[in-house]
C-alpha positions as CSV (number, residue, x, y, z in Angstrom):
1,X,134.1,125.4,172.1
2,X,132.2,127.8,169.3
3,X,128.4,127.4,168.3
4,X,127.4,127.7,164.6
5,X,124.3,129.4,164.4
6,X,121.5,129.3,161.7
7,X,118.6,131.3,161.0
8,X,114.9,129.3,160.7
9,X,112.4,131.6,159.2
10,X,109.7,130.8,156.5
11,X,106.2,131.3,155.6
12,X,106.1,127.7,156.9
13,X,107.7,125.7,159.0
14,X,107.0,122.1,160.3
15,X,108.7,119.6,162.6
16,X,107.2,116.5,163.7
17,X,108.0,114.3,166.4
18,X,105.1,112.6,167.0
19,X,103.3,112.5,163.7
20,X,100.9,109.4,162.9
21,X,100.5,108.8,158.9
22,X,97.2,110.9,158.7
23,X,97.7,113.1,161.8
24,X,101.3,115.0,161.0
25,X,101.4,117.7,164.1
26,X,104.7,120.2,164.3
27,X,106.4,121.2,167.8
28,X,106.2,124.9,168.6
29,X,110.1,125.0,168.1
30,X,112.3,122.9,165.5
31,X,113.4,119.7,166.5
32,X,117.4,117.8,166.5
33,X,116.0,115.5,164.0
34,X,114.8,118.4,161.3
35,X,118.0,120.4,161.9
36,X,120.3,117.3,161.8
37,X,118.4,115.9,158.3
38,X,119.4,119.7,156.7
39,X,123.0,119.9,157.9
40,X,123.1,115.7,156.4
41,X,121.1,117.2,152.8
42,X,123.2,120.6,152.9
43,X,126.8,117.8,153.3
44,X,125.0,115.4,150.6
45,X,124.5,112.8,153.1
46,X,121.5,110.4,152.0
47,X,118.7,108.9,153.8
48,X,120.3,105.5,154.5
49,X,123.4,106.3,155.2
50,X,122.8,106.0,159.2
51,X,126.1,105.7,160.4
52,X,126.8,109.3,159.2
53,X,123.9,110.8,160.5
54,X,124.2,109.5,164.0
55,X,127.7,110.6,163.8
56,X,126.7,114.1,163.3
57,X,123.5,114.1,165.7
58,X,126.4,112.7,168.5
59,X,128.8,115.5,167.3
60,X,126.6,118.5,167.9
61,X,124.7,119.9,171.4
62,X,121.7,121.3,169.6
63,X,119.5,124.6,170.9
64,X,116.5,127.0,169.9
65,X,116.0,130.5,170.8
66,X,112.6,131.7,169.6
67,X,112.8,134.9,168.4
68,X,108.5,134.9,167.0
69,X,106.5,132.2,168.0
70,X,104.8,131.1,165.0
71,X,100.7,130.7,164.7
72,X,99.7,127.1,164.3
73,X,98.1,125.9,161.0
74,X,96.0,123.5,160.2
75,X,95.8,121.8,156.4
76,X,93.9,119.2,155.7
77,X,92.9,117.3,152.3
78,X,91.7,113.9,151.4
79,X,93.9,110.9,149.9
80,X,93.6,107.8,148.3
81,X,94.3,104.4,149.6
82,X,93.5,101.8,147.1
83,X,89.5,101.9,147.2
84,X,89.7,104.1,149.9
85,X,89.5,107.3,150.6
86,X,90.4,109.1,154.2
87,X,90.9,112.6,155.4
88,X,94.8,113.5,156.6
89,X,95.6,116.4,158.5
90,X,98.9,118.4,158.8
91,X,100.3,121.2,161.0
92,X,102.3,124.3,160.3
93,X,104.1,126.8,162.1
94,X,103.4,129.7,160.0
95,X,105.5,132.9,160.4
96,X,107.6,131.4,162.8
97,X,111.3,132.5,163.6
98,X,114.4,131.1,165.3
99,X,117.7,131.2,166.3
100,X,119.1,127.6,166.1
101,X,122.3,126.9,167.6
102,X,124.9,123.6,167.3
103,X,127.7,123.6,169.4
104,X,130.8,121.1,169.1
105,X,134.5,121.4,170.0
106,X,135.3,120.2,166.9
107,X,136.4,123.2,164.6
108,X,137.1,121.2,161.5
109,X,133.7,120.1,161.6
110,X,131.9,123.2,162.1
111,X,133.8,124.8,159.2
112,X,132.7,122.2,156.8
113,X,129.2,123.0,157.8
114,X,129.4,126.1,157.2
115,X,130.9,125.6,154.0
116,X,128.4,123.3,152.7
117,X,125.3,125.4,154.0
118,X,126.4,127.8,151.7
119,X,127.1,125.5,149.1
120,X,124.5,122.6,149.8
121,X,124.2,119.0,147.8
122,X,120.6,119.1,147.9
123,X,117.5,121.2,148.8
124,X,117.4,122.7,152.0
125,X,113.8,122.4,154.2
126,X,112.4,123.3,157.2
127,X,110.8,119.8,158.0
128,X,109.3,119.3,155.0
129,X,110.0,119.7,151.0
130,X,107.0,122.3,151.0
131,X,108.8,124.7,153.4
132,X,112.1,126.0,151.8
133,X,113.9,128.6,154.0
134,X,114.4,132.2,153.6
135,X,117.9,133.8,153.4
136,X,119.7,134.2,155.0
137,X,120.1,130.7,156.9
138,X,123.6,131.2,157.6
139,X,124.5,133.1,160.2
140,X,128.1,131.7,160.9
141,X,130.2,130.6,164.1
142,X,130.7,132.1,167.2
143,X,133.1,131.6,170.3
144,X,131.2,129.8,172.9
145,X,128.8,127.4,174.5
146,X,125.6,127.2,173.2
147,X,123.6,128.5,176.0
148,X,125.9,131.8,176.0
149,X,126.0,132.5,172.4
150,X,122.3,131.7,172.0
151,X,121.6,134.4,175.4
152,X,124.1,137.0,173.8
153,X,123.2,136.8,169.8
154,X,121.0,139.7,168.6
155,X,117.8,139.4,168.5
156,X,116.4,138.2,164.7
157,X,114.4,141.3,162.9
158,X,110.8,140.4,161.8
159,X,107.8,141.7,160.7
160,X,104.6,142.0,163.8
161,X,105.4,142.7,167.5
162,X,108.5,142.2,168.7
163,X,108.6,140.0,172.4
164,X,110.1,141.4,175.2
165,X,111.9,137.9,176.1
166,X,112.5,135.2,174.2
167,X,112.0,131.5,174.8
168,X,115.4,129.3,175.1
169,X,115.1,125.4,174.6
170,X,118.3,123.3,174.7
171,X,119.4,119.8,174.8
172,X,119.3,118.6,178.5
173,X,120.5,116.0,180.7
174,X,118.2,114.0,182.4
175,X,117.2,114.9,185.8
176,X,117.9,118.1,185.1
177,X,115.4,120.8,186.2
178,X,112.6,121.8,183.4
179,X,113.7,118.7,181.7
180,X,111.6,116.1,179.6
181,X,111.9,113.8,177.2
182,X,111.5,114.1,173.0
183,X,112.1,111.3,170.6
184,X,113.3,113.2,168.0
185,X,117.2,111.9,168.0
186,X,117.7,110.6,164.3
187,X,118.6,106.6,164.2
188,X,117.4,106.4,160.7
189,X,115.7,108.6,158.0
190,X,115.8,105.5,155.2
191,X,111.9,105.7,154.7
192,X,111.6,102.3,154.6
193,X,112.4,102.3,158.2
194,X,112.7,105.8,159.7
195,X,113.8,105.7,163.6
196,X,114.4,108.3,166.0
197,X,115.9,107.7,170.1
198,X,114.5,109.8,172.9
199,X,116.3,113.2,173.6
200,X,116.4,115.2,177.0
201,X,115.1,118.4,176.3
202,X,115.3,121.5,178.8
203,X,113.5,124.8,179.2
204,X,116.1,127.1,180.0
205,X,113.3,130.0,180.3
206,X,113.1,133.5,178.6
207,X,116.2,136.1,178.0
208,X,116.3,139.7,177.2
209,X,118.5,139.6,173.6
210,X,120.3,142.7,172.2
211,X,118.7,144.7,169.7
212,X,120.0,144.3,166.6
213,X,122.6,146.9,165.5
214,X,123.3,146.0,161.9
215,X,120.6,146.0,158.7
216,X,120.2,142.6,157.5
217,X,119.8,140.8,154.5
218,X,116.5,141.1,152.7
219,X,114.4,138.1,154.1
220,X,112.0,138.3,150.9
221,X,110.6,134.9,149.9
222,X,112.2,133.3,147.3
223,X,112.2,129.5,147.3
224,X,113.5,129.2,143.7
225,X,116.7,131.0,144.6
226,X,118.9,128.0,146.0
227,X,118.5,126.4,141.9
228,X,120.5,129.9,140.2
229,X,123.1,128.7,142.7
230,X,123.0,131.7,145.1
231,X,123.9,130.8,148.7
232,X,120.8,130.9,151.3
């Protein structure tokens, strides 16, 4: 078993799972759907190829560590229907950083995520076009279950106060204690008919993670550096 882990961090982030055409809210932590739809862009899968997608949602127990909770966001503007015109409002997660995790026992697959997050087909977002990562995203494998390596991982280096314990959110199994229920399983992202199946989700309550011991990567914004070809 080994969990490939991926860094979410960006001036904005935003992942819906409830969202209504003028009313698109975020969730305080990514969702399966938003991190499956960039593994599927990263591989060059498209929109309406379904039986791929749900292949790889099925493939992969997904997780979130939140290393900074982000501050919610309001943006609003007005747009035009026809003769009509109607206010829409949209939520961000701004400042926001995680540690995602997807574990599989499939090796082979793993590696070829890996390998295509560093080389990806298309654009990489955090839930929508107007949030584009920053580096690194990448973070790599690791031996073990997802709950483990997400416990164990150091802790993500950010700017503002750092939390004493951090939030752990995991796929669940219904029943299961702290458990509920999130439609954010991807059946379809084909706009024409996007569809997403329910999801147990589970709190799995706050950890103490080890300080970092290594500098990373500068984290400085740059969301035209995926088009020179550099890996994010």
């Amino acid at each position: 078993m080994a969990t490939l882990l991926l860094r979410l961090a960006a001036p904005l982030q935003s992942w819906g799972a409830d969202s209504k055409f003028d009313t698109r809210r975020t969730g305080r932590e990514p969702s399966k759907s938003g991190v499956i739809g960039l593994l599927a862009a990263a591989l060059g899968v498209r929109r309406d190829e379904d039986a791929e997608i749900q292949a790889l949602s099925a493939a992969l127990r997904f997780g979130v560590r939140v290393d900074k909770e982000g501050e919610l966001l309001r943006d609003f503007h007005m747009a035009h229907s026809g003769k009509s015109d109607y206010l829409t409002n949209r939520y961000y997660l701004s400042d926001a950083v995680f540690l995602a995790g997807l574990e599989s026992n499939d090796a082979a697959l793993l590696a070829r995520l890996e390998d295509a997050l560093r080389h990806p087909v298309f654009p990489l977002f955090l839930g929508r076009r107007s949030c584009p990562p920053t580096p690194p995203l990448l973070l790599g494998v690791r031996d073990g279950e997802l709950l483990t390596v997400l416990r164990e991982e150091p802790r993500i280096p950010h700017e503002g106060k750092q939390s004493a314990a951090l939030r752990i959110v995991t796929d669940g199994v219904p029943g299961e204690r702290d458990t509920g229920i999130q439609r954010d399983v991807p059946v379809s992202f084909d706009p024409r008919h996007r569809r997403f199946a329910d999801r147990a989700v589970t709190q799995r309550g706050f950890v103490t993670a080890p300080e970092i011991t290594a500098v990373p990567r500068s984290t400085e914004h740059d969301p035209m550096a995926e088009l020179g070809g550099e890996p994010i």
